[in-house]
C-alpha positions as CSV (number, residue, x, y, z in Angstrom):
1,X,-4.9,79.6,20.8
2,X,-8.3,81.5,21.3
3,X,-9.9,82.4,17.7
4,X,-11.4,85.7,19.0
5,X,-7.8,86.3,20.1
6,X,-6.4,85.2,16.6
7,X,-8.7,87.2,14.7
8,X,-8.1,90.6,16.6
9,X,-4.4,89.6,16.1
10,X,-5.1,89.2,12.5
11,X,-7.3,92.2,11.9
12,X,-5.3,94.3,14.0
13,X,-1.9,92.9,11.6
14,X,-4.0,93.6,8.6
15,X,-5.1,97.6,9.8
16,X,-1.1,98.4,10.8
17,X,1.2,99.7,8.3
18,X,3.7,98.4,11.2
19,X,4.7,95.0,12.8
20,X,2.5,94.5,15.5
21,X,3.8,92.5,19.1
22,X,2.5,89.0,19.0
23,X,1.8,87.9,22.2
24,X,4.3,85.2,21.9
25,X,7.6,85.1,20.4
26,X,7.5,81.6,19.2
27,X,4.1,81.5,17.9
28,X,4.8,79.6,14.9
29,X,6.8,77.0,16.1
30,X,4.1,76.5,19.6
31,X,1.3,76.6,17.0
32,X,2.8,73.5,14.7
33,X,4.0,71.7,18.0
34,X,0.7,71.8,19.8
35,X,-1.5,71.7,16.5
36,X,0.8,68.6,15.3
37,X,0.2,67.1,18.5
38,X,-2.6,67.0,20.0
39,X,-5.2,68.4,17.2
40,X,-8.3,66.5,18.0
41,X,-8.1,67.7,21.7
42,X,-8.4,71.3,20.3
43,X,-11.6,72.6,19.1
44,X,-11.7,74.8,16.0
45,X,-7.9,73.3,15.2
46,X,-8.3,73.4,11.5
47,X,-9.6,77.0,11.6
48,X,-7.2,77.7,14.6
49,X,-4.2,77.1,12.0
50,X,-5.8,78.3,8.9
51,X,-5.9,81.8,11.0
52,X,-2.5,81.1,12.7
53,X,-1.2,80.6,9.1
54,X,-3.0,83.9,7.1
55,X,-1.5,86.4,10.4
56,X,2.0,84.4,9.1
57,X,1.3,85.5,5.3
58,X,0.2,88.9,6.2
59,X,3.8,89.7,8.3
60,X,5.6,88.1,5.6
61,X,4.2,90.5,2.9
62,X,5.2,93.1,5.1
63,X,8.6,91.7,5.7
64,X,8.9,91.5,1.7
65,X,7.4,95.1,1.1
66,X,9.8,96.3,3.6
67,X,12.9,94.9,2.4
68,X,11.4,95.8,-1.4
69,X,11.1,100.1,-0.1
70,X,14.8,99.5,1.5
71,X,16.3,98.2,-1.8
72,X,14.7,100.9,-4.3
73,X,15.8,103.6,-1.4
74,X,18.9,102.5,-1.5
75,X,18.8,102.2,2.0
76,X,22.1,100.3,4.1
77,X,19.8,99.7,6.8
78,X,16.2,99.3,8.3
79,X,14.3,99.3,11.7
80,X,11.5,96.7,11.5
81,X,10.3,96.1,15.2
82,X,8.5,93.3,16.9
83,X,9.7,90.8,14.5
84,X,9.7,87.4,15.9
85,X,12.8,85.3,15.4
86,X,11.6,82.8,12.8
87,X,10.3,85.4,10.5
88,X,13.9,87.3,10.8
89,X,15.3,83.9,10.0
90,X,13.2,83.1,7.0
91,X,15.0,86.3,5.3
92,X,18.1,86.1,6.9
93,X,19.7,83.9,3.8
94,X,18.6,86.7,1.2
95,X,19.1,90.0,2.5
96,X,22.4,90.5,3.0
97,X,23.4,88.6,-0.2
98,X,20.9,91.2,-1.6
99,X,22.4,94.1,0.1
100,X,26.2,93.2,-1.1
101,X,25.1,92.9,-4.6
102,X,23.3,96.3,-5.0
103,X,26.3,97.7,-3.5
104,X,28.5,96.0,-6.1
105,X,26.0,97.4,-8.8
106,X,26.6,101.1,-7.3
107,X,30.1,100.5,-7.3
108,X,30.3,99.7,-10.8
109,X,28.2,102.1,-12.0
110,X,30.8,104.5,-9.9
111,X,33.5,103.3,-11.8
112,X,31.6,103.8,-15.3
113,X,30.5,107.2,-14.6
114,X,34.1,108.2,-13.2
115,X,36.1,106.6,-16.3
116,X,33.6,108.4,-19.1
């Protein structure tokens, strides 16, 4: 939980069209552990999670802008590396309730087209 650390993570997230590899896999839920804690034993703790927060913000716009392209592509599947478990989860719930119902869409719109 080094800022200079956090803010080349950060800057580094922001530059990449692509996921980058956080140096932990758990980052989040170490960050809110430690930060919940033991705060006032950590300097810079309220900037520490401010950043810590805005890196979680920028990879979840991503996630969202990625799973926005695959739905207007029509896509039936995506490659987004060096996701981190929680983030996975977070969109878990809507994406393949998503994907079912733009197939049910195209499948209607099959059946329209084939019966005109």
């Amino acid at each position: 939980m080094d800022m200079e650390v956090l803010e080349n993570i950060k800057e580094e997230e922001k530059r990449s069209r692509f996921f980058t590899r956080m140096p932990n896999e758990h980052y989040m839920v170490e960050a809110k552990l430690i930060l919940g804690a033991a705060a006032e034993d950590i300097p810079r703790a309220s900037e520490i999670k401010t950043m810590i927060k805005d890196i979680w913000d920028i990879r979840m716009s991503k996630l969202r802008t990625s799973m926005d392209a695959l739905m207007k592509s029509g896509g039936s599947y995506g490659r987004l590396d060096h996701l981190t478990m929680m983030e996975i989860n977070s969109v878990k719930p809507l994406l393949p309730e998503a994907m079912d119902e733009l197939y049910r869409i195209k499948m209607m719109a099959r059946k329209t087209y084939l019966l005109a």
